[in-house]
N, C-alpha and C positions, 0 to 999 in steps of 0.2 A: 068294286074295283075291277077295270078289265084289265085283265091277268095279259103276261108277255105282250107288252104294249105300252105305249110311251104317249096314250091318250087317255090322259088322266083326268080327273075331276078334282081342283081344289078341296073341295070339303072332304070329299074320300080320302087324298092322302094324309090332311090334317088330322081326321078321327085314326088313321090306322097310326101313327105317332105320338097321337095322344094314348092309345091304348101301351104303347111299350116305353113309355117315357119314364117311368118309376127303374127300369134295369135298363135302360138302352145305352148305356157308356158298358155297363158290365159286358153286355153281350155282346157289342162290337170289338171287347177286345179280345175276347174268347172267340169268336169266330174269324176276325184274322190271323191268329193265332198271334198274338203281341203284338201284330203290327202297327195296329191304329197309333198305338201311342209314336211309333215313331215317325209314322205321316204326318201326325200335327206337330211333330219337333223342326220339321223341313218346312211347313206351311208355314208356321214361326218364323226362320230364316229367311223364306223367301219374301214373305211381306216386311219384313225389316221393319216392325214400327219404334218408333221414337219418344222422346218425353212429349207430351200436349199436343201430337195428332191426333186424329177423329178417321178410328175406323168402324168401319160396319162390319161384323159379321154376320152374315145370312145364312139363313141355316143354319142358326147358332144351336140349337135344343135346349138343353142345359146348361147351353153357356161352357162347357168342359173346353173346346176350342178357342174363346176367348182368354182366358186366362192368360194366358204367353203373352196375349199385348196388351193387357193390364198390366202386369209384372215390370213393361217398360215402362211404365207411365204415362203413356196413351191412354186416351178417352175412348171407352169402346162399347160401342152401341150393340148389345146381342137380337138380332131382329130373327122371327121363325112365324109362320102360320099357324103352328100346333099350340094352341093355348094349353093343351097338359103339357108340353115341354118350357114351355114360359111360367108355369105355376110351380114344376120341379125344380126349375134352376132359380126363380127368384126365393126358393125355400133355402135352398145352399147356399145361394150366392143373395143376399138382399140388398147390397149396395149397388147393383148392376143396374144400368138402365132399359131395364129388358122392354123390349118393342113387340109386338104382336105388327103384322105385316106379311102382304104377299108380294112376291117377288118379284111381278109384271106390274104392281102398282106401288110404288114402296113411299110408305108416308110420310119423306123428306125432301125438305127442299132443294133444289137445282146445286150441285157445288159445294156441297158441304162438307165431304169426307177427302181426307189425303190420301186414304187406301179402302178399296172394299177386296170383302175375300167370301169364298163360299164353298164350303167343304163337306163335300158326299152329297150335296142338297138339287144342285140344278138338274138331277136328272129326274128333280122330283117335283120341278116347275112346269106347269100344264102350259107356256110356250117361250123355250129357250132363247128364241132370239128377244123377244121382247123384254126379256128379263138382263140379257149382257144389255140392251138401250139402256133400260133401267139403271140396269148399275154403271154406266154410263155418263148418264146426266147425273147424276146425286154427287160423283165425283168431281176433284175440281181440275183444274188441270195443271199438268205432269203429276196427277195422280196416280197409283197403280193400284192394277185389278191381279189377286194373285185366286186361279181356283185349283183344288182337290179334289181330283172325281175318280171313281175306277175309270178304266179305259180296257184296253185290248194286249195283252201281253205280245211281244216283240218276238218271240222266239216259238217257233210250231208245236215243240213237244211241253213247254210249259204252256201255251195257250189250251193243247186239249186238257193235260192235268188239270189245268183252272177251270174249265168249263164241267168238264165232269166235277168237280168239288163244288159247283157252283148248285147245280142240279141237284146233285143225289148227297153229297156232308153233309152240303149247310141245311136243309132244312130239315134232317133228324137233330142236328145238331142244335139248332134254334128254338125244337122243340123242347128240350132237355134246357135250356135259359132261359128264353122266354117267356114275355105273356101272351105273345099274341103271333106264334109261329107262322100263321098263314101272309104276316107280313113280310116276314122273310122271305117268302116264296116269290113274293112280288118283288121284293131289293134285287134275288137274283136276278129273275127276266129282266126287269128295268136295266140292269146292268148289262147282259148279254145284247139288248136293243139299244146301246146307247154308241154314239159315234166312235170314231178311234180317233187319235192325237192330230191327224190333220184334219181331219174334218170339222172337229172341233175348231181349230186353231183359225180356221177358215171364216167360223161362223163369228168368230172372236172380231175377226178383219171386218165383215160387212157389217157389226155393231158400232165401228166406227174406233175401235183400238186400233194402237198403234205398235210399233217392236214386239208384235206377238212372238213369242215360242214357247217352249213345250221342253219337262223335263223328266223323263218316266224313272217311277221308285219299283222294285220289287219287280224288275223284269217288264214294268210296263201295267202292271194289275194296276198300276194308282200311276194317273200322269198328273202334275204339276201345270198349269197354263198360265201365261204371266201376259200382262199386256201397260200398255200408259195413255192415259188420254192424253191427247194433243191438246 
């Protein structure tokens, strides 16, 4: 894995996921300190799914994400590259139609889904625009694309507190839950190198969405990005 860099290798990020797939809901929630759970309670809300839509989650792991829009009675595809994370959650979840899939090539057809979503994952897609095309095409239209990602906190004295927490907590910290701490180490950089809310928002536009904006949680540590295919 090259370490603080955002030039990844598929197979590398899928084995480093496979290795922490057994605790990786536990550990996420203990390192944001509770807040994961209330991120996916907002990405819930703002994908709004309905009785007998077809969403994708990408980047699903465990499927823990999905959940919220099964509960509505949507059809909900869990799709992820990490086949340990596709073999964890079809242990807990068996009824799920769990997909093995990468993100630049995603093995459905054109128009299919009413909503796709993808939360914490695309910064862990080896090429992001190709990936918003992706999810893109598979939607159908006035479909919506809602993602979850850290981002760049809004505020100067909380942006250094986060960076310092990002470097020096978490990865004692991940050490102490984990199995495979030296991934953590890479979640931080990946997160430190990844764009802020416009720039995102930007690359959202040249994938060919539409009503793009942007809704930051937690001061900005986690933005919201919402868009509609025409």
């Amino acid at each position: 894995m090259t370490r603080a860099s955002l030039e990844k290798q598929p197979h590398e990020v899928a084995s480093m996921f496979d290795d922490v797939a057994a605790k990786y809901d536990l550990t996420n929630d203990v390192l944001s300190l509770g807040q994961a759970r209330l991120w996916r309670k907002e990405v819930a809300r703002a994908v709004a799914a309905r009785p007998a839509e077809k969403v994708l989650d990408l980047a699903a792991g465990t499927a823990t994400s999905s959940q919220p829009f099964a509960a509505t009675g949507a059809y909900v595809v869990p799709c992820d590259f990490s086949l340990g994370m596709l073999r964890e959650g079809k242990r807990r979840h068996p009824w799920m139609p769990f997909t093995a899939g990468d993100g630049t090539r995603l093995p459905f057809a054109d128009q299919v889904f009413d909503a796709v979503t993808i939360s914490f994952g695309l910064r862990n897609v080896q090429d992001t625009d190709r990936a918003l095309r992706e999810l893109y095409r598979v939607t159908k239209p006035g479909g919506r694309i809602v993602i979850c990602e850290f981002s760049h906190p809004t505020w100067a004295p909380l942006r250094t507190v986060y960076s310092e927490y990002l470097m020096r907590a978490l990865p004692p910290a991940a050490r102490a839950v984990s199995s495979n701490p030296e991934a953590y180490v890479y979640l931080a950089e990946s997160i430190r190198a990844w764009p802020d809310q416009p720039a995102l928002a930007a690359r959202l536009q040249d994938a060919g969405w539409s009503k793009v904006a942007w809704r930051d949680l937690t001061g900005g540590i986690v933005a919201l990005h919402r868009g509609v295919r025409a």
